[in-house]
C-alpha positions as YAML, in Angstrom:
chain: A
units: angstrom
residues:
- id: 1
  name: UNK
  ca: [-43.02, -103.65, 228.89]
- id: 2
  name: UNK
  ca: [-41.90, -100.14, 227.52]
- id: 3
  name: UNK
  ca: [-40.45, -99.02, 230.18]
- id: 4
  name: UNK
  ca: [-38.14, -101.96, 229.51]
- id: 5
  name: UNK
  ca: [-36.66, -100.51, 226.28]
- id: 6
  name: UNK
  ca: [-35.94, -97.44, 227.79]
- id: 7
  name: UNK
  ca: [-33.41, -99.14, 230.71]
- id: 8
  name: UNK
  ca: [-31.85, -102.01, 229.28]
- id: 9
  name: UNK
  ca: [-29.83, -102.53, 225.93]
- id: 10
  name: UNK
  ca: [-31.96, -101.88, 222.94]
- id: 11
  name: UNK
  ca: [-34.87, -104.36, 222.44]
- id: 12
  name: UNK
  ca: [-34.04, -105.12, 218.74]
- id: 13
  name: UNK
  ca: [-30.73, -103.80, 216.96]
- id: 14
  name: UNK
  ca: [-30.58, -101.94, 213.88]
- id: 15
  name: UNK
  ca: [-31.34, -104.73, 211.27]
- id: 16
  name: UNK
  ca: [-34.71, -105.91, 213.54]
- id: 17
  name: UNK
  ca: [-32.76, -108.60, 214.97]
- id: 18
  name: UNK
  ca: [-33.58, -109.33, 218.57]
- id: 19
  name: UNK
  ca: [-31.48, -107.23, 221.17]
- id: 20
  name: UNK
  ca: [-29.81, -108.96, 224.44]
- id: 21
  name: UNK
  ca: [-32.84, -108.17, 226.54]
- id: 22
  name: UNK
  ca: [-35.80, -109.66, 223.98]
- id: 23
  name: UNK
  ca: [-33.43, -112.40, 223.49]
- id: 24
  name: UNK
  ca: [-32.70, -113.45, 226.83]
- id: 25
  name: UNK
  ca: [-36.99, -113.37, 227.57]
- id: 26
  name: UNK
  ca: [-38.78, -114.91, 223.67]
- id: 27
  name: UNK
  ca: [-39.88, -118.61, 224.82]
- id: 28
  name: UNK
  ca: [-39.80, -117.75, 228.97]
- id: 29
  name: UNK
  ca: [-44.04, -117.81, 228.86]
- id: 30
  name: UNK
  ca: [-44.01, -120.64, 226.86]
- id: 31
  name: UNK
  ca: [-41.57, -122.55, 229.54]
- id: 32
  name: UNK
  ca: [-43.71, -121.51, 232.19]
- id: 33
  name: UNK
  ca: [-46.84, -122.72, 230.70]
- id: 34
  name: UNK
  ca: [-45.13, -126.11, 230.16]
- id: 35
  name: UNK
  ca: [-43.23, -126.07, 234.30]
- id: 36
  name: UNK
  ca: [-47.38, -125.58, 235.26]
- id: 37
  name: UNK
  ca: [-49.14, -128.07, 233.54]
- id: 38
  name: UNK
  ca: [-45.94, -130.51, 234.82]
- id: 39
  name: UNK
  ca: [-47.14, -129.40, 237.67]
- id: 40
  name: UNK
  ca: [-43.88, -127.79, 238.78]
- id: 41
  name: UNK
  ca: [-45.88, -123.95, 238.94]
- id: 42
  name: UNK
  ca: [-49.43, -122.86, 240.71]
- id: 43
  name: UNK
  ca: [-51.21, -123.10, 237.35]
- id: 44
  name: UNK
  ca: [-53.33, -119.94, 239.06]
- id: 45
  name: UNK
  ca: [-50.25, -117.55, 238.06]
- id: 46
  name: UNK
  ca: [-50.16, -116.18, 235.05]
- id: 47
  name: UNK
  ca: [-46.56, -116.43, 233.35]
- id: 48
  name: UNK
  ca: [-45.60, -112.79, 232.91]
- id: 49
  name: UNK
  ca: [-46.69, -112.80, 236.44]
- id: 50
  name: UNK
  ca: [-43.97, -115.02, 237.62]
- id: 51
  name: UNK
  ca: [-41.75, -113.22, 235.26]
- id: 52
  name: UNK
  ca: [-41.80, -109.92, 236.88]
- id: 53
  name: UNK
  ca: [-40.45, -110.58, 240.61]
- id: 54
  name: UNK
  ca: [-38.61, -113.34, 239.28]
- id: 55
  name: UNK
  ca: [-36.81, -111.05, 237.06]
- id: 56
  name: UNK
  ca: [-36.38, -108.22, 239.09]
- id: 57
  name: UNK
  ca: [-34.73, -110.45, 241.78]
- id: 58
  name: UNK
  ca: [-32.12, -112.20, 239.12]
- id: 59
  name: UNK
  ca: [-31.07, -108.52, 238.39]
- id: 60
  name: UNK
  ca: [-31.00, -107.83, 241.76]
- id: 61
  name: UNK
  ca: [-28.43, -110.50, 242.34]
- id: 62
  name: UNK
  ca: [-26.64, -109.99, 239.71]
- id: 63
  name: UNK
  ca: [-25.70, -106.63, 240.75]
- id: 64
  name: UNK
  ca: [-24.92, -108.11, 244.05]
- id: 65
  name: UNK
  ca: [-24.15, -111.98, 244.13]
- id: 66
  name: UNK
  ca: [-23.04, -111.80, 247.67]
- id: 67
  name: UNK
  ca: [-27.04, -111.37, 248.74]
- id: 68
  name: UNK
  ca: [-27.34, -114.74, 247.39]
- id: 69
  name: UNK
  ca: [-24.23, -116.07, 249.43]
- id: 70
  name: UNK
  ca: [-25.92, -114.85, 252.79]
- id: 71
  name: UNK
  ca: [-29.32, -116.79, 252.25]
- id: 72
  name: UNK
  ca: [-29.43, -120.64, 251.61]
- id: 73
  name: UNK
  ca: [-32.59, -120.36, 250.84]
- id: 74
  name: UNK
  ca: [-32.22, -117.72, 248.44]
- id: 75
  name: UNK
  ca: [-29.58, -119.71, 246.68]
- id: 76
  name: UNK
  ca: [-31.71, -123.05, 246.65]
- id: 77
  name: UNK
  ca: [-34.75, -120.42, 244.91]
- id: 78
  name: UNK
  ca: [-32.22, -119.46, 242.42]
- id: 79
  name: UNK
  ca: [-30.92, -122.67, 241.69]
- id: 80
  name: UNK
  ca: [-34.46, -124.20, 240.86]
- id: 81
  name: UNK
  ca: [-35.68, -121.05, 239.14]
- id: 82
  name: UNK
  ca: [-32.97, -121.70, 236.52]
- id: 83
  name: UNK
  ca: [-33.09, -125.23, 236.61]
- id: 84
  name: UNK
  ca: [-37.44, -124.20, 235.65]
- id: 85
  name: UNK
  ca: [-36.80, -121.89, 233.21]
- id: 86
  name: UNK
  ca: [-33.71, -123.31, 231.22]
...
């Protein structure tokens, strides 16, 4: 994911420590892998898989928390997304 460095804050800072975006993904697969064989997760997807939309729709929403006001659904999805991955 690259492209990745490029948009968001810096993957790693100076000293090789991890930056706020490599942070805030290192152990997500890992979680995944576990939420599937729980049997939480279609074991068919692969985690980075998940990863992608499901990222792309938290920063979404966090641009713009009132989408997730105007869709109960969307908010119950949210909810149980973090409630997977934390």
């Amino acid at each position: 994911m690259a492209w990745g460095r490029m948009e968001l804050p810096a993957a790693e800072s100076a000293n090789g420590e991890p930056g706020p975006y490599r942070a805030a993904i290192v152990g997500k697969p890992a979680r995944i892998r576990r939420a599937q064989q729980d049997g939480l997760l279609d074991a068919a997807w692969d985690p980075i898989d998940i990863m992608a939309p499901v990222s792309q729709i938290a920063l979404t929403w966090s641009d713009q928390a009132e989408l997730a006001a105007l869709a109960p659904a969307a908010r119950r999805l949210w909810k149980r997304s973090q409630e997977l991955l934390d």
